[in-house]
N, C-alpha and C positions, 0 to 999 in steps of 0.2 A: 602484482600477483604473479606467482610461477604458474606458468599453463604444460600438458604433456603436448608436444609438438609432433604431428604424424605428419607422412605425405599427403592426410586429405583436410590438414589445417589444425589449428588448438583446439583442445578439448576443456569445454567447460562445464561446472557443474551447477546447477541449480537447485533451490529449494524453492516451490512455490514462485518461482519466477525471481528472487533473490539468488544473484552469484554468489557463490558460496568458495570460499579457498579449499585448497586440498592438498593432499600429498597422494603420488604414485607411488610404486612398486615393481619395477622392472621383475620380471618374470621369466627364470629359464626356461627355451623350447623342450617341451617330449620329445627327448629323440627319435621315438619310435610313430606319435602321433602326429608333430608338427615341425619335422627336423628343421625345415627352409625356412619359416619365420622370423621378417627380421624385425619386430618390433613386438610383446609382449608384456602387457601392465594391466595391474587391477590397480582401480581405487577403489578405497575402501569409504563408504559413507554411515556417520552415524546417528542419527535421528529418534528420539524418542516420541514415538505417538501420543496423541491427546485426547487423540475417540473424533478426531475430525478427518476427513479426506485433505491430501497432500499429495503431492508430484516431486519427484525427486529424480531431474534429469539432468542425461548426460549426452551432449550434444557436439559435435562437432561445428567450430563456426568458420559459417562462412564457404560449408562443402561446398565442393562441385564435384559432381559424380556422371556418370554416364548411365549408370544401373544400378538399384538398389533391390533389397528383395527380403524376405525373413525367411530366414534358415532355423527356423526351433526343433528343439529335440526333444527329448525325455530331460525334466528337470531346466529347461534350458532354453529360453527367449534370445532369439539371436536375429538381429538384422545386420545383413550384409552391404556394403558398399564397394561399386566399381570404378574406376575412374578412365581416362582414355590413354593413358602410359599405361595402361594394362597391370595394375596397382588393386588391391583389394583391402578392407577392410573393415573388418566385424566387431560388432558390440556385443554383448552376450550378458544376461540378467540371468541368475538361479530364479526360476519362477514356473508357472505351470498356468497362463492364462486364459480367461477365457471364463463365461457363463452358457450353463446351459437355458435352453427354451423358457422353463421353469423358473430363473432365477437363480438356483442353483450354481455354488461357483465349481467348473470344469474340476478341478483337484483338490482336494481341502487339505492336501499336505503344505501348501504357504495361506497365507493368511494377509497376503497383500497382491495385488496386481502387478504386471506389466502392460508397457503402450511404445507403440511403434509411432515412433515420429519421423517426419522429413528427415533429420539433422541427424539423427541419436537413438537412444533408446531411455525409459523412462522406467519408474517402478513407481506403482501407487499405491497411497496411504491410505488404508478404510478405515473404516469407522472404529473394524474390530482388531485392524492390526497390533498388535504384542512385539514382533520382530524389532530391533534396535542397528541392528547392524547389515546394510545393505552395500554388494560390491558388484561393481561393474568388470568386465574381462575387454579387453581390449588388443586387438590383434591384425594386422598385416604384414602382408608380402607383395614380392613384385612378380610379372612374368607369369602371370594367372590365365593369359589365353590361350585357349584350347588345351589347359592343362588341367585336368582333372585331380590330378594327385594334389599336384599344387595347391590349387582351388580350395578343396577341401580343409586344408590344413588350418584356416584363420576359424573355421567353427570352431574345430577342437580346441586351439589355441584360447580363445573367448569363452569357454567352459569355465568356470569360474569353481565348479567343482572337480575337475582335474588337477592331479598332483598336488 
């Protein structure tokens, strides 16, 4: 199996706890959002629902990290990883997660979930999901302490709806 090879180890993907094969996408930086990026890939995953719950992750094996953390935005489930060469690296889901008190899901603009794991980042399958076509953003750089410009640049980069 070809795996995307980062500095914080292979990236594999799962279905349901089934490895699944894949193809990346090498991704040019935003020169204006993520000029210093050196590593930039989506894979694309496609999955047809059944009206049953499913997990569709993408996980890093074997991390070791120093810091990890979830950086989400608008439209945008992102968890972040540090490592101790001062190395970063973000995973980032188009999603909008979350239920309110009620049951109510937090956005009804997706119709599937995200989940924050140890390793990776995940998207899940409802009951009601329709969507077919799900893509992960993938993104680091080095030289990330005490550098805020820096820092920042693997969210954007992991935006999967950017550029």
């Amino acid at each position: 199996m070809k795996y995307l090879e980062t500095p914080f180890g292979k990236v594999k993907i799962f279905i349901d706890d089934i490895e699944m094969s894949y193809d990346f996408l090498k991704i040019k930086p935003n020169e204006i959002l993520c000029p210093n990026i050196v590593g930039r890939y989506h894979i694309d995953v496609y999955f047809i629902p059944d009206g049953k719950e499913h997990e569709i992750k993408c996980i890093i094996d074997g991390i070791l990290y120093s810091d990890r953390g979830p950086e989400s935005g608008e439209m945008l489930e992102c968890q972040s990883f540090y490592n101790i060469n001062n190395w970063k690296l973000s995973i980032g889901v188009e999603c909008e997660s979350g239920f309110l008190p009620d049951g109510r899901r937090w956005s009804e603009r997706y119709d599937y979930d995200a989940r924050y794991l140890e390793n990776g980042m995940s998207y899940v399958i409802l009951e009601e999901t329709k969507e077919e076509h799900f893509i992960f953003g993938i993104a680091w750089i080095d030289n990330v302490e005490d550098d805020h410009a820096r820092d920042v640049q693997t969210w954007f980069a992991a935006d999967v709806t950017i550029d």
